[in-house]
C-alpha positions as CSV (number, residue, x, y, z in Angstrom):
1,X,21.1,46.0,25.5
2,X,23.9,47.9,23.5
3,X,23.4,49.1,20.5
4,X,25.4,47.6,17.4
5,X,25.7,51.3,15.8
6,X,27.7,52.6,19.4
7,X,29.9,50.1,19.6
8,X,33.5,51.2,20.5
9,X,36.9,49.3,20.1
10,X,37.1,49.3,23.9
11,X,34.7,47.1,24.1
12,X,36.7,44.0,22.0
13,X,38.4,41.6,23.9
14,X,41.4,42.0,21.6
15,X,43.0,45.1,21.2
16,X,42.7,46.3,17.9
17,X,44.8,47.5,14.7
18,X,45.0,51.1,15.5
19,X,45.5,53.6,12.3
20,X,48.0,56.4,14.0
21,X,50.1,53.3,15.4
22,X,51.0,52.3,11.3
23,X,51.0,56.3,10.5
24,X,48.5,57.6,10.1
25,X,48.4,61.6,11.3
26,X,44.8,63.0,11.0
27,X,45.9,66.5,10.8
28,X,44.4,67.5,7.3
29,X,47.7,68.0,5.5
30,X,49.4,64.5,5.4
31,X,48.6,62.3,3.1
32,X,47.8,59.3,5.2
33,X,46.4,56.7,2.4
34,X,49.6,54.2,2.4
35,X,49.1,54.2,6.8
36,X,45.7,53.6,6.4
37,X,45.9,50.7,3.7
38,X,48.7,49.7,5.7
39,X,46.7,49.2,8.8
40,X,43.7,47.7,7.1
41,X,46.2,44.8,5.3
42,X,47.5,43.7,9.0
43,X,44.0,43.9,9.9
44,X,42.7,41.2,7.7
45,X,40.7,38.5,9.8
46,X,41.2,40.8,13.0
47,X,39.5,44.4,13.8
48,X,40.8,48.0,13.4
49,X,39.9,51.2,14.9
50,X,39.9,54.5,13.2
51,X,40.4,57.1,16.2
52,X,38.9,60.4,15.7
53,X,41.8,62.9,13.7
54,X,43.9,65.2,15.4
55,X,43.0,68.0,13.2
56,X,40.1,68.0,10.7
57,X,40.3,64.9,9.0
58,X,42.3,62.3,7.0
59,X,43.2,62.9,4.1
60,X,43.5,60.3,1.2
61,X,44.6,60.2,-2.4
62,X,43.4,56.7,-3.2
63,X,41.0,53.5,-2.6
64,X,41.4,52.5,1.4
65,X,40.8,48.7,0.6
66,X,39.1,46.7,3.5
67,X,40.1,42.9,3.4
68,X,37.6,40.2,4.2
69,X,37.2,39.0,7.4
70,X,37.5,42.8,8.8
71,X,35.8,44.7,11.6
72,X,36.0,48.5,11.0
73,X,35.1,50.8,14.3
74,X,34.9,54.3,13.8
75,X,35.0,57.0,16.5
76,X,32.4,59.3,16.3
77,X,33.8,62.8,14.8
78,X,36.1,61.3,11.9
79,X,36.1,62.3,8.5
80,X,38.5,61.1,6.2
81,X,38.4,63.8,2.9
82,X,39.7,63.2,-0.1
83,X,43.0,65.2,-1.4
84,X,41.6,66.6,-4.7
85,X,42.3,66.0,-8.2
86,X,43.3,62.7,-7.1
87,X,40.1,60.0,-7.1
88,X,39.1,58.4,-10.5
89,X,36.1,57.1,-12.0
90,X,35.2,53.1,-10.0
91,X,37.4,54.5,-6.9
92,X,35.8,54.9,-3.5
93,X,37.3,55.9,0.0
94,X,36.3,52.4,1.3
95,X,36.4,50.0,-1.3
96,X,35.5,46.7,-0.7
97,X,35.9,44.5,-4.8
98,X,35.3,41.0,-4.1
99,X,35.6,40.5,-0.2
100,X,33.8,38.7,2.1
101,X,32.5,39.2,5.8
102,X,33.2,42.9,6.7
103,X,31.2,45.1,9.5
104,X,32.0,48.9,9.7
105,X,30.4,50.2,12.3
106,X,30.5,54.6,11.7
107,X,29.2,55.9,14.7
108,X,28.5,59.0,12.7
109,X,31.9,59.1,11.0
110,X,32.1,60.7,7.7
111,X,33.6,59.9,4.1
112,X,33.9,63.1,2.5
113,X,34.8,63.7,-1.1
114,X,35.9,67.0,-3.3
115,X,32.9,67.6,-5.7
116,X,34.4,71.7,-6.4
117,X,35.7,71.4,-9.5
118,X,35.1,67.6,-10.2
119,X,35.5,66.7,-13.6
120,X,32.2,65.9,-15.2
121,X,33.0,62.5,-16.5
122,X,34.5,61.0,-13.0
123,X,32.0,59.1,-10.7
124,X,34.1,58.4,-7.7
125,X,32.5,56.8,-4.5
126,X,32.2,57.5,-0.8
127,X,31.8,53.8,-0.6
128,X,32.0,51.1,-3.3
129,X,31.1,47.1,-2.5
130,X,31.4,44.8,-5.8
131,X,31.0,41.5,-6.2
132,X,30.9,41.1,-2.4
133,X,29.4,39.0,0.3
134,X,28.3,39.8,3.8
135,X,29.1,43.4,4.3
136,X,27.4,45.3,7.1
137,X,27.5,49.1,7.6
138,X,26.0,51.2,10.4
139,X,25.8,54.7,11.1
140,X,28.3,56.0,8.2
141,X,27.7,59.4,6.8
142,X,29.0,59.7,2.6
143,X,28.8,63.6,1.7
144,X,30.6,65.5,-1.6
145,X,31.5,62.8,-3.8
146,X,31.4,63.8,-7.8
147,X,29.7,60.2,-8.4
148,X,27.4,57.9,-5.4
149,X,27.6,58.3,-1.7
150,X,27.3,54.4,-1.7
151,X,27.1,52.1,-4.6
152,X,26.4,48.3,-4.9
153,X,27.1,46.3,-7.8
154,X,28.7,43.2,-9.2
155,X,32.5,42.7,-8.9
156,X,35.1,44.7,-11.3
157,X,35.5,41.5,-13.3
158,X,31.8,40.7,-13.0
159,X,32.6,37.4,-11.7
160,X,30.7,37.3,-9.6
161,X,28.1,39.7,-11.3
162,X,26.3,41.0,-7.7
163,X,27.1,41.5,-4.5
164,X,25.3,39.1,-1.9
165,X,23.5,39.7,1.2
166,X,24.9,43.4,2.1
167,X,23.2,45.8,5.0
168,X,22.8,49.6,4.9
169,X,21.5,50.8,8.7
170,X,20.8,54.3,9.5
171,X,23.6,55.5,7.1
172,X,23.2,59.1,5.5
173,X,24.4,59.8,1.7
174,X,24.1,63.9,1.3
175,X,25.2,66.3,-1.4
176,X,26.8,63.6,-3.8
177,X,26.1,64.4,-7.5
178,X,25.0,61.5,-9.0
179,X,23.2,59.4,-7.0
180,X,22.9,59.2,-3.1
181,X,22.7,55.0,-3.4
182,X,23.5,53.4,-6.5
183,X,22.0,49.9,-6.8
184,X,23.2,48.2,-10.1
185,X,23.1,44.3,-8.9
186,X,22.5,42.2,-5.8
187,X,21.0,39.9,-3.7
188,X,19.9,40.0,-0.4
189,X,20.1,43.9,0.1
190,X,18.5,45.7,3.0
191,X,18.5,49.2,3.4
192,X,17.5,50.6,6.6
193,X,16.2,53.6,8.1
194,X,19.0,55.6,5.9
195,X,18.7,59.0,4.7
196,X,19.4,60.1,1.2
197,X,19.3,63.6,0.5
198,X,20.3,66.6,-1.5
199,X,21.9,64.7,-4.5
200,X,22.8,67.2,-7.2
201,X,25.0,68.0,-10.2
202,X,25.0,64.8,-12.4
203,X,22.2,62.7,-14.1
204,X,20.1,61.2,-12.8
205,X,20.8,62.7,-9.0
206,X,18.7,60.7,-7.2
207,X,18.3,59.5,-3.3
208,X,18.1,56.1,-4.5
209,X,18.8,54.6,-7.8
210,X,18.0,51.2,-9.5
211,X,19.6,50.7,-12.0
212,X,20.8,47.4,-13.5
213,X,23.4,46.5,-16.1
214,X,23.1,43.9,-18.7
215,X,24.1,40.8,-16.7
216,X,22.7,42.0,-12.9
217,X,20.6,40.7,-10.6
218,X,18.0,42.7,-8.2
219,X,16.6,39.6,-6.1
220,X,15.9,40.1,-2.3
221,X,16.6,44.2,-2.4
222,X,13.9,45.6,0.4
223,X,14.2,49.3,1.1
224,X,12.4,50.0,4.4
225,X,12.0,53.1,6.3
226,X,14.5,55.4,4.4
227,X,13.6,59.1,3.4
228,X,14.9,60.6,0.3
229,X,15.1,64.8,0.9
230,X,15.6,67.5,-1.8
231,X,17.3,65.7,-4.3
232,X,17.2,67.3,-8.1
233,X,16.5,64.3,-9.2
234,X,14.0,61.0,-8.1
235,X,13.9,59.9,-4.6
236,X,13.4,56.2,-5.1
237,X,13.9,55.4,-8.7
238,X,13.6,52.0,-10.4
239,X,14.8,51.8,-14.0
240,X,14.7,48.0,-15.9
241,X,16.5,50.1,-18.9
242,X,17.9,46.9,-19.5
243,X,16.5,42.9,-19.7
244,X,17.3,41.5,-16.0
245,X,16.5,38.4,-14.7
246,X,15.3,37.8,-10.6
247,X,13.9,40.7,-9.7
248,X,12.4,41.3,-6.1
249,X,12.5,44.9,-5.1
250,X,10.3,46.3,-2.3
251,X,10.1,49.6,-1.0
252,X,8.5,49.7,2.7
253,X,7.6,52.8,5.6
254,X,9.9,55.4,2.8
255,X,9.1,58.9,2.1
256,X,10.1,61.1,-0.3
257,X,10.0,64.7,0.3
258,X,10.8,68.4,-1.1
259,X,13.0,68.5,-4.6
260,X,11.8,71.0,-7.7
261,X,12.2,70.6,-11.5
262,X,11.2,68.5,-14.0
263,X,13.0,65.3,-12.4
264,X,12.2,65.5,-9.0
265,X,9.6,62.6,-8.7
266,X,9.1,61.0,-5.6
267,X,8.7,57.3,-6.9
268,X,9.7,55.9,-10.0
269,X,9.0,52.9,-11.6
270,X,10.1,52.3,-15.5
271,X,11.5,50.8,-18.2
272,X,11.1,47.2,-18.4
273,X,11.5,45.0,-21.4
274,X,10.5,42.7,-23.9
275,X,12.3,39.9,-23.7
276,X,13.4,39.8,-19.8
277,X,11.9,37.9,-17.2
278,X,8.7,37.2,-16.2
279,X,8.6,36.6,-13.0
280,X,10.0,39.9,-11.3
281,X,7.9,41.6,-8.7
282,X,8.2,45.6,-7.7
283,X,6.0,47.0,-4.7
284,X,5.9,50.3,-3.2
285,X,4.1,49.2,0.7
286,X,3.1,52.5,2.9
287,X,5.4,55.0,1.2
288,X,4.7,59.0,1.2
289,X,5.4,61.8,-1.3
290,X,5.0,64.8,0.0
291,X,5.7,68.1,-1.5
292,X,7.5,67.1,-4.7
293,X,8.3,69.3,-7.7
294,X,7.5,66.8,-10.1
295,X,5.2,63.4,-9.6
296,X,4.5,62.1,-6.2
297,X,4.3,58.2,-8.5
298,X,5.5,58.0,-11.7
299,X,4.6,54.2,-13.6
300,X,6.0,54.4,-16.3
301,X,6.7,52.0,-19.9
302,X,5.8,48.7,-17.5
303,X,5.0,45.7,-19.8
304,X,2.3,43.9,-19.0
305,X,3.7,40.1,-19.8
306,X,5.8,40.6,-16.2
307,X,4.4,39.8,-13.0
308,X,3.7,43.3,-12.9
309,X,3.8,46.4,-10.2
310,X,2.2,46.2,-6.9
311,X,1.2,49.5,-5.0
312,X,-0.3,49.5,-1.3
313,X,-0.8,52.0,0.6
314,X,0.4,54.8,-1.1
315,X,0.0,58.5,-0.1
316,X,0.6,61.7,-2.4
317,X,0.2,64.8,-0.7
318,X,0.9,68.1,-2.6
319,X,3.4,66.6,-5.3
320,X,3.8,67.8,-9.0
321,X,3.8,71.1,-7.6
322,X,5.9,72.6,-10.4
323,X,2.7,71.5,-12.7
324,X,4.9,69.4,-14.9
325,X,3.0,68.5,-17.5
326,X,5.4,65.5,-19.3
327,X,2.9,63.3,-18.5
328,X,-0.2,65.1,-17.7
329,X,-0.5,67.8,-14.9
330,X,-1.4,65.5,-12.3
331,X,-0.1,64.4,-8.9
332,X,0.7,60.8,-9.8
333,X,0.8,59.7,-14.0
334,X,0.9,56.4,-16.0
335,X,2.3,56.5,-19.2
336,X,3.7,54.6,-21.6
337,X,5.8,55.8,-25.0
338,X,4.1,53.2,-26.9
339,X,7.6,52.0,-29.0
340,X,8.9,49.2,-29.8
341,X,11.4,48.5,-26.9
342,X,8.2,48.7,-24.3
343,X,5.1,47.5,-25.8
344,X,2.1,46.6,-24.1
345,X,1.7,48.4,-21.0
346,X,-0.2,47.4,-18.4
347,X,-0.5,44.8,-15.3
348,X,-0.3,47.6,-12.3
349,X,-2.3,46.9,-8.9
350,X,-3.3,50.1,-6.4
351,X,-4.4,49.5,-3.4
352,X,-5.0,52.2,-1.7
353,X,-4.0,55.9,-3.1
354,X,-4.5,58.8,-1.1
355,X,-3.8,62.0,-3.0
356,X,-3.8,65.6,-1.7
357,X,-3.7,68.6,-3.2
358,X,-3.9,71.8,-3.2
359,X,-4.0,73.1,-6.7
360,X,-7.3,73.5,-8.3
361,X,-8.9,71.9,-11.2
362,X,-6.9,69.2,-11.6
363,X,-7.2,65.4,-11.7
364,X,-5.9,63.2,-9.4
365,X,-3.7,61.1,-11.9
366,X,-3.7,60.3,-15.8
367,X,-2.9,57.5,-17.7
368,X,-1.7,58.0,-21.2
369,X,0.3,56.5,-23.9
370,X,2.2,58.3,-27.0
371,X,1.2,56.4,-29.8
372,X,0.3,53.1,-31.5
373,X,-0.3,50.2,-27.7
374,X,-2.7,50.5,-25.3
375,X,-2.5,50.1,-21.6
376,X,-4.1,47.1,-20.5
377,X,-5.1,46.0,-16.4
378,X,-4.6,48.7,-14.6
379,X,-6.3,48.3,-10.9
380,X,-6.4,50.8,-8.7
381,X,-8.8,50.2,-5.2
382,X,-9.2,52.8,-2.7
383,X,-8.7,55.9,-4.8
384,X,-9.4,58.2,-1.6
385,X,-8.9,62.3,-3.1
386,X,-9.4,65.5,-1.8
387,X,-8.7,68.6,-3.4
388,X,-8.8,71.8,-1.2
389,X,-9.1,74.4,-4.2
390,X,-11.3,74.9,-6.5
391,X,-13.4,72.5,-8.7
392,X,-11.9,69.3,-9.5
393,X,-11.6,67.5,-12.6
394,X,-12.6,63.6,-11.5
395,X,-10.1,61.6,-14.2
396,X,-8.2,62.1,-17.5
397,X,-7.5,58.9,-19.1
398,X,-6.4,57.6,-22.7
399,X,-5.4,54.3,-24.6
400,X,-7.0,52.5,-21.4
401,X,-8.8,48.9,-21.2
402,X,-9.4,46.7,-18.6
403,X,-9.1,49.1,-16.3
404,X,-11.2,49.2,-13.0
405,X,-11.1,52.4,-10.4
406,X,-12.9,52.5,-6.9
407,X,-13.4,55.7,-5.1
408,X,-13.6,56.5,-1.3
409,X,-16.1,58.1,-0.7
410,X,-17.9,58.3,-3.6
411,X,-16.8,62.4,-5.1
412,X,-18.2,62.6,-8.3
413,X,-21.8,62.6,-9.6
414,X,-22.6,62.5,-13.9
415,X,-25.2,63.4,-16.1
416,X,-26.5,61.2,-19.0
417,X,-29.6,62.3,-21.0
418,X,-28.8,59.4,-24.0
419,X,-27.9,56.0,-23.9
420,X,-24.7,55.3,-22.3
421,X,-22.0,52.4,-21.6
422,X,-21.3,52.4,-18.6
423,X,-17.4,52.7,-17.4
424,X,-15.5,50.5,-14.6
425,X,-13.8,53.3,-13.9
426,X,-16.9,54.8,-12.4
427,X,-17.6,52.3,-10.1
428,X,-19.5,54.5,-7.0
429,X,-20.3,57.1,-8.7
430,X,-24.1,58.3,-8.9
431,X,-25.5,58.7,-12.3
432,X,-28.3,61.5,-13.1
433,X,-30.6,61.3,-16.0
434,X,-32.3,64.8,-15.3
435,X,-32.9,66.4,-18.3
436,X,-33.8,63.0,-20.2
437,X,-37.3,62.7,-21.7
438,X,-37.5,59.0,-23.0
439,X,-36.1,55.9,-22.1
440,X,-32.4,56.0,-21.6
441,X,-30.7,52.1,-21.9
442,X,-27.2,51.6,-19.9
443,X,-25.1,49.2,-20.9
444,X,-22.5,47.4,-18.3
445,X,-18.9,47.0,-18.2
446,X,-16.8,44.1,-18.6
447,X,-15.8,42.9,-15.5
448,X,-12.1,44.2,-14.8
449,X,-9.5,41.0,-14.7
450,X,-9.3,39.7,-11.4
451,X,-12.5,41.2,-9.8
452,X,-16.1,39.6,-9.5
């Protein structure tokens, strides 16, 4: 069987709109955006073929608009580059603002953008698809842009307000400076087996950003087995910074890996609000941090009136090796800033956490919270830990009810000479009265919501 990201335009029936027959020159000095745009508007409803450039790439000033109805093939070997000082804030190399039904099949090709010198305030695109509907891309490579590799959202106009059932396959976003995928609103979004990497130079330089708007929509978006590689900022970040209704994010098979400083966290989960929906659903399945500066998981400011965060699975292995201590020196952190805007943490299932590391004397994760709430259900099964150095510290944990931790195996034995209430949090643990000369009294737990 062929493979859809090989296809070549030899292979349609109909020949194709070729670029170089409306123009189009390849050699790295012309300015071939009108040939290009001119080829793509005669290829509306048909196909088009970008051959690879006679010298080292295209060169474009402006958005190449694909029409709906399109299908782009790309020889393997072309970049197109854009001609600097030229791309503004919104504009993308391919730019796709309310269109329908368009496959680009990159074969490796690459979109190239001029971040030297890039003005601070422009966020220009390698690709940008708004407001559209059934847009396919495999094997395209976005590198150098002063904003997103690729970025997703609703249409210019917001009407309509997301983009609808669009597919990201084995694409690579590297060295952009704001994000490497920019996800503000859609429906029906899979991203797959993509890698997002190096993203540096503007806030909040992540692989992969979620990040909605005031009127978006983040229904249907699965992420599955992507890797997110030595970006300054998050690998897979998720930030509800804003009240959003239908959510349905899920993060399968990724892994996040390498990036220093403060920001580099591998997964992020934050921000949700009073007053949005209820019935959104976030869950990390069988994803890996592994060696990051900051947090390997980061849950942070999640109200507990939503249907709440849902990790299985999950595997930190030597993250929060900068010892960032934001949120507690720890390899994975709750918190919660205890204001106004997100009250009332809680509602977080773990199932399954597997953390490794190599730093001695710390605790495997810490859940906190600023001031004046409390964080309420937490769950987390399966807390499997091993610490190679030194003694460790079993938990660190404040502003906590409800709140239920199992261990594999059972690490951690305590001493109580006095009475003492017993903790959920130590389920599996063994308790030693040595030292205690009288009758000691223990006093259960409540049972933790949702177990028996």
């Amino acid at each position: 069987m062929m493979s859809l990201t090989k296809a070549t335009y030899s292979m349609i029936s109909a020949a194709p709109i070729n670029i170089k027959d409306y123009g189009a020159v390849g050699d790295g000095v012309t300015d071939d955006t009108s040939a290009i745009n001119a080829a793509l508007s005669a290829a509306a409803g048909k196909s088009i073929v970008f051959p690879t450039q006679a010298g080292s790439f295209y060169l474009v000033s402006d958005d190449l608009i694909i029409r709906s109805n399109t299908t782009v093939y790309m020889e393997s070997g072309v970049v197109i580059k854009t001609a600097p000082n030229t791309f503004g804030t919104g504009e993308a190399i391919f730019k796709m603002d309310e269109k329908n039904n368009i496959a680009i099949y990159g074969n490796g090709a690459t979109l190239q953008g001029l971040r030297e010198g890039a003005h601070p305030n422009i966020i220009s695109f390698g690709v940008s698809i708004t407001g559209s509907t059934n847009i396919r891309i495999y094997g395209l490579k976005c590198i150098d842009h002063s904003g997103d590799g690729f970025y997703v959202a609703g249409a210019d106009d917001n009407i309509p307000a997301f983009s609808k059932d669009v597919w990201l396959i084995d694409c690579v976003a590297q060295n952009n400076m704001r994000q490497g995928l920019s996800i503000v609103s859609a429906k029906d979004l899979w991203v797959d087996n993509c890698r997002f990497a190096d993203t540096n130079g503007k806030e909040p330089s992540a692989g992969i950003d979620i990040e909605p708007e005031a009127i978006s929509s983040l229904f249907g978006i699965k992420i599955t087995n992507c890797i997110a590689d030595d970006n300054a900022g998050g690998g897979f970040m998720v930030d509800f910074n804003t009240i959003v209704e239908d959510v349905d994010i899920e993060f399968q098979n990724c892994l996040a890996i390498s990036g220093t400083g403060v920001d580099a966290t591998g997964f992020e989960i934050s921000n949700t609000r009073v007053g949005g929906t209820t019935g959104w659903r976030c869950a990390l399945n069988d994803c890996v941090a592994e060696n990051t500066g900051s947090y390997g998981l980061l849950i942070r400011n999640i109200n507990k009136t939503f249907s709440g965060v849902t990790i299985n699975n999950f595997q930190a292995l030597d993250t929060n090796t900068g010892q960032h201590t934001v949120y507690g020196d720890t390899p994975v952190a709750f918190y919660s800033s205890g204001n106004i805007i997100h009250p009332d943490p809680g509602n977080i299932r773990v199932n399954g956490l597997r953390i490794f590391d190599s730093i001695a004397a710390r605790t495997p994760y810490y859940i906190n919270v600023a001031s004046g709430n409390t964080w309420d259900d937490i769950v987390i099964t399966g807390l499997e830990w091993v610490n190679t150095v030194g003694t460790a510290v079993p938990y660190a944990d404040n502003g906590i009810t409800n709140t239920y931790i199992s261990w594999i195996p059972t690490p951690f034995k305590i001493t109580r000479t006095a009475d003492t209430t017993l903790s959920a949090r130590w389920s599996g643990w063994v308790i030693d009265n040595t030292g205690d000369t009288g009758l000691m009294t223990i006093t259960l737990p409540a049972v933790a919501p949702g177990l028996s």
